[in-house]
C-alpha positions as a Markdown table, in Angstrom:
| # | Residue | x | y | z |
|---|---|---|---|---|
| 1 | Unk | -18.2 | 11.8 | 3.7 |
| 2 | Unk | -14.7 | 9.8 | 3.6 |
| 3 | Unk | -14.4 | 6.3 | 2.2 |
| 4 | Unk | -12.1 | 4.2 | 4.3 |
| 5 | Unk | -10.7 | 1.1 | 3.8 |
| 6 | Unk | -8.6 | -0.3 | 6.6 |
| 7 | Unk | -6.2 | -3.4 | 6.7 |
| 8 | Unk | -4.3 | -5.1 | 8.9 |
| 9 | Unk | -2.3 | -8.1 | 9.5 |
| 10 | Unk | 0.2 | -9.8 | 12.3 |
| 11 | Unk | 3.0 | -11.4 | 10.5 |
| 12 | Unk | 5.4 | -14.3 | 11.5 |
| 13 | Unk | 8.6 | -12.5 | 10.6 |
| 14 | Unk | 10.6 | -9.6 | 11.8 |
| 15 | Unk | 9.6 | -6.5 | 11.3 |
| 16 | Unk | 12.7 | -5.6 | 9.1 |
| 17 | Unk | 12.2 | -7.8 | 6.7 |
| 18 | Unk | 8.4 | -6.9 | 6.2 |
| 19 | Unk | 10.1 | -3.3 | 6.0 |
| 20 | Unk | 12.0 | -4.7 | 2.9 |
| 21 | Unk | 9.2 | -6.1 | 1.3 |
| 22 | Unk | 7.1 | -3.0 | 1.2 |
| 23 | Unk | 10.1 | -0.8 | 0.9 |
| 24 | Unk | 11.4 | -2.8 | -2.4 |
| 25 | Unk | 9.1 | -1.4 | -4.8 |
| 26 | Unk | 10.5 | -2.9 | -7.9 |
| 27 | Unk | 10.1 | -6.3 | -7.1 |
| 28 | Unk | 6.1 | -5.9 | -6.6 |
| 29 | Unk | 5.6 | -7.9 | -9.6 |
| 30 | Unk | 6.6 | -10.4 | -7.8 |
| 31 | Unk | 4.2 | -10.8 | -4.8 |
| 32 | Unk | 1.7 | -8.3 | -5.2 |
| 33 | Unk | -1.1 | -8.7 | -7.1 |
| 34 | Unk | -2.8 | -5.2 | -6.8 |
| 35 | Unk | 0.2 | -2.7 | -7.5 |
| 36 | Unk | 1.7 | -5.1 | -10.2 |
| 37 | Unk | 4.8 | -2.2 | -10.9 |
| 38 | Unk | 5.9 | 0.5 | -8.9 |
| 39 | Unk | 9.0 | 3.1 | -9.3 |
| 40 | Unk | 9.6 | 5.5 | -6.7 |
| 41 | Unk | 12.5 | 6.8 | -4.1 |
| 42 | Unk | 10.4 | 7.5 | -1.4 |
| 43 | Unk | 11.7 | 10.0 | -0.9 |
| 44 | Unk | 8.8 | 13.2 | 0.4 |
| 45 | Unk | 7.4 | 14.9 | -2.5 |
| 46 | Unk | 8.8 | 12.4 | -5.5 |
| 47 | Unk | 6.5 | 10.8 | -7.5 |
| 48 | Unk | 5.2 | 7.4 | -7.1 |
| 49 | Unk | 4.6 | 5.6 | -10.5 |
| 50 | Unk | 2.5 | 3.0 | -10.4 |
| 51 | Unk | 0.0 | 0.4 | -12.6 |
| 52 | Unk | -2.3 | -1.2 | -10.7 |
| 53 | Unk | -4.9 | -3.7 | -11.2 |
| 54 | Unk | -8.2 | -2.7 | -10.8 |
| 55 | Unk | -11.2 | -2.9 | -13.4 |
| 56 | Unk | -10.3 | -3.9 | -16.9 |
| 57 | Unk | -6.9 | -3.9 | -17.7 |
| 58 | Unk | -3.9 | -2.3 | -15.3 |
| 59 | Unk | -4.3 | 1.5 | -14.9 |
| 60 | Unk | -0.9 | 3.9 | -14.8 |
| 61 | Unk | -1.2 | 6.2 | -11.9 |
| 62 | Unk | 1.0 | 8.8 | -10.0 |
| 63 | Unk | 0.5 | 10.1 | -6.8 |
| 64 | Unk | 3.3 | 11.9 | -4.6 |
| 65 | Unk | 5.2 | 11.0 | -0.8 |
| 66 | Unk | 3.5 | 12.4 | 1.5 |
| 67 | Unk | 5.9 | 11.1 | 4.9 |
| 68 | Unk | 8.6 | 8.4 | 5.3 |
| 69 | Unk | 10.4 | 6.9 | 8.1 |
| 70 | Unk | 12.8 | 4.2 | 7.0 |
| 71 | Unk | 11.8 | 0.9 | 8.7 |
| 72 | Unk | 8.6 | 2.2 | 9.7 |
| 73 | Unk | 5.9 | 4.1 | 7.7 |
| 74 | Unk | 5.4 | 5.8 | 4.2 |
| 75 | Unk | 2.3 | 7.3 | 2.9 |
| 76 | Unk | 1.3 | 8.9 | -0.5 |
| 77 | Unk | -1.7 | 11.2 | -2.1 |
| 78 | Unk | -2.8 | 11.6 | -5.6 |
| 79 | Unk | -2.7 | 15.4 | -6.7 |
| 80 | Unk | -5.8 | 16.5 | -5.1 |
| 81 | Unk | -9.4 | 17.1 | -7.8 |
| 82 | Unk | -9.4 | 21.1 | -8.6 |
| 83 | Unk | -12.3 | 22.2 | -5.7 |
| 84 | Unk | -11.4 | 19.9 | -3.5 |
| 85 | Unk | -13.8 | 17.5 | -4.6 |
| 86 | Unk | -11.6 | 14.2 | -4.6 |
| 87 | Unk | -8.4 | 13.7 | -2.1 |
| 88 | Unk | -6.4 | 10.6 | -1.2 |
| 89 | Unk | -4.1 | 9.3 | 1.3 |
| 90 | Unk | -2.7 | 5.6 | 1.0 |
| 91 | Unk | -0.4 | 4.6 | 4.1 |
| 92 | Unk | 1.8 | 1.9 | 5.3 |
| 93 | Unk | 2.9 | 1.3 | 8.5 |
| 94 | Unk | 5.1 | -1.7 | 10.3 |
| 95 | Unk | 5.3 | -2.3 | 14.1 |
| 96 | Unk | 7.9 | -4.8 | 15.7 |
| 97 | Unk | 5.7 | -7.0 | 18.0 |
| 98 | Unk | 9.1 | -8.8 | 19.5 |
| 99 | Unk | 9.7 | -12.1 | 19.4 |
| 100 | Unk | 10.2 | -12.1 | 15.4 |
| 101 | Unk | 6.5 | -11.0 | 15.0 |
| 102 | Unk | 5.2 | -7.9 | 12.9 |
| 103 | Unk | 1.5 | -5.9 | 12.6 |
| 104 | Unk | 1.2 | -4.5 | 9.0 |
| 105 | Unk | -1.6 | -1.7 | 8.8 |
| 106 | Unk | -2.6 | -0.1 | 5.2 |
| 107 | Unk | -4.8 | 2.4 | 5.3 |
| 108 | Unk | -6.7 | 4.2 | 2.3 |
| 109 | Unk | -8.4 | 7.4 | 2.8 |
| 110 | Unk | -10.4 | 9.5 | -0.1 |
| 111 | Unk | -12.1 | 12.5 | 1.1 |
| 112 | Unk | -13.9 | 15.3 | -0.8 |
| 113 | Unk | -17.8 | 15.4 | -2.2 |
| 114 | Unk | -17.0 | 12.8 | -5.1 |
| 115 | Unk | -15.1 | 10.4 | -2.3 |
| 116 | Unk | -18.8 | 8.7 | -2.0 |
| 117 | Unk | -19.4 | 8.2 | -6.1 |
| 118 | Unk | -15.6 | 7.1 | -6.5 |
| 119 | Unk | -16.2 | 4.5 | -3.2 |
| 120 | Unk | -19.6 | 3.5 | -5.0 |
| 121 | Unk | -17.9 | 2.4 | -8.1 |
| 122 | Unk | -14.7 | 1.1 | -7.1 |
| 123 | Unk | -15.0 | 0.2 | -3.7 |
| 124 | Unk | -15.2 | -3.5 | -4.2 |
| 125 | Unk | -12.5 | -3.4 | -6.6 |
| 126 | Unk | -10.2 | -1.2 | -4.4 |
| 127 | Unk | -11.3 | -3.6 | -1.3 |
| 128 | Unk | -10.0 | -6.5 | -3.0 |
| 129 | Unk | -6.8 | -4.9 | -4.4 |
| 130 | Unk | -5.6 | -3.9 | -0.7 |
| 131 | Unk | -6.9 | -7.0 | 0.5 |
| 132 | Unk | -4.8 | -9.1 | -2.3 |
| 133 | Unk | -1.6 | -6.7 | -0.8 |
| 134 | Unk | -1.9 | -6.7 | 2.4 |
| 135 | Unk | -1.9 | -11.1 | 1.7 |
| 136 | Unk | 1.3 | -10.8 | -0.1 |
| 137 | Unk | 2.6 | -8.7 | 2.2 |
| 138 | Unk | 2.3 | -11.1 | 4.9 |
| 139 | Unk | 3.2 | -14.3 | 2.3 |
| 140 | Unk | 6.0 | -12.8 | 1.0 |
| 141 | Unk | 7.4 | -11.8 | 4.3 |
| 142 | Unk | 7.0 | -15.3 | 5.6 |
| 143 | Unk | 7.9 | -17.0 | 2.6 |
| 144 | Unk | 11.5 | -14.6 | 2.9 |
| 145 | Unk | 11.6 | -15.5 | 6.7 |
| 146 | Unk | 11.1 | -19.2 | 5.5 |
| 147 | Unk | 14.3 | -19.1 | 2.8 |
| 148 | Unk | 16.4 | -17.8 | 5.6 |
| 149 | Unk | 16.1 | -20.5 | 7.9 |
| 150 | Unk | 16.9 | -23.0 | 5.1 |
């Protein structure tokens, strides 16, 4: 059985700059307080280096792009558990709502026969990590929109 955890905000700023904040990865120490560093191109099939905060002290982690569309998704997976017995997908996605307005949707996906031990343990941390991004996300984004009006 999968373990799904779905977010999703509406953001008062323009969906390019929203773009910029997920797509600026090495300024997440900055805003976000689940992925706290983060090295990558984006580019499909490059690594993405992360340490993220979870249980204990900050974790190092690699996974690998899956898709990217400049300005409007990217998504990663870890290297899948020999047997097939953990998988993950993390995703991103921006839509333009017009008028200066923006919907930000993460989505976190693991899949396999240990998706339901993995969720058991580290659901509640992994809720509150996405939780605490998609936030900065949208604070970020605003806060940005905010210093350009000045």
């Amino acid at each position: 059985m999968a373990f799904v955890i779905d977010k999703s905000v509406e953001i008062d700023a323009p969906a390019e700059l929203v773009w910029q904040v997920l797509a600026d990865v090495d300024k997440y120490g900055e805003w976000n307080p689940f992925v706290l560093e983060c090295t990558t191109t984006l580019e499909p099939g490059s690594p993405i280096d992360m340490r993220v905060q979870l249980v204990g002290p900050p974790k190092k982690q690699r996974e690998f792009i899956r898709s990217h569309t400049p300005g409007r998704e990217f998504s990663y997976t870890m290297k899948p558990a020999p047997l097939g017995l953990l998988s993950s997908e993390r995703s991103h996605l921006v839509t333009d709502l017009g008028d200066d307005r923006t919907r930000y949707d993460s989505h976190f996906q693991l899949d396999g026969p240990l998706a339901s031990v993995v969720g058991g343990l580290l659901g509640g941390a992994l809720r509150k990590g996405f939780g605490g991004m998609t936030d900065g996300v949208k604070s970020r984004a605003e806060a940005l929109r905010g210093s350009l009006r000045d």
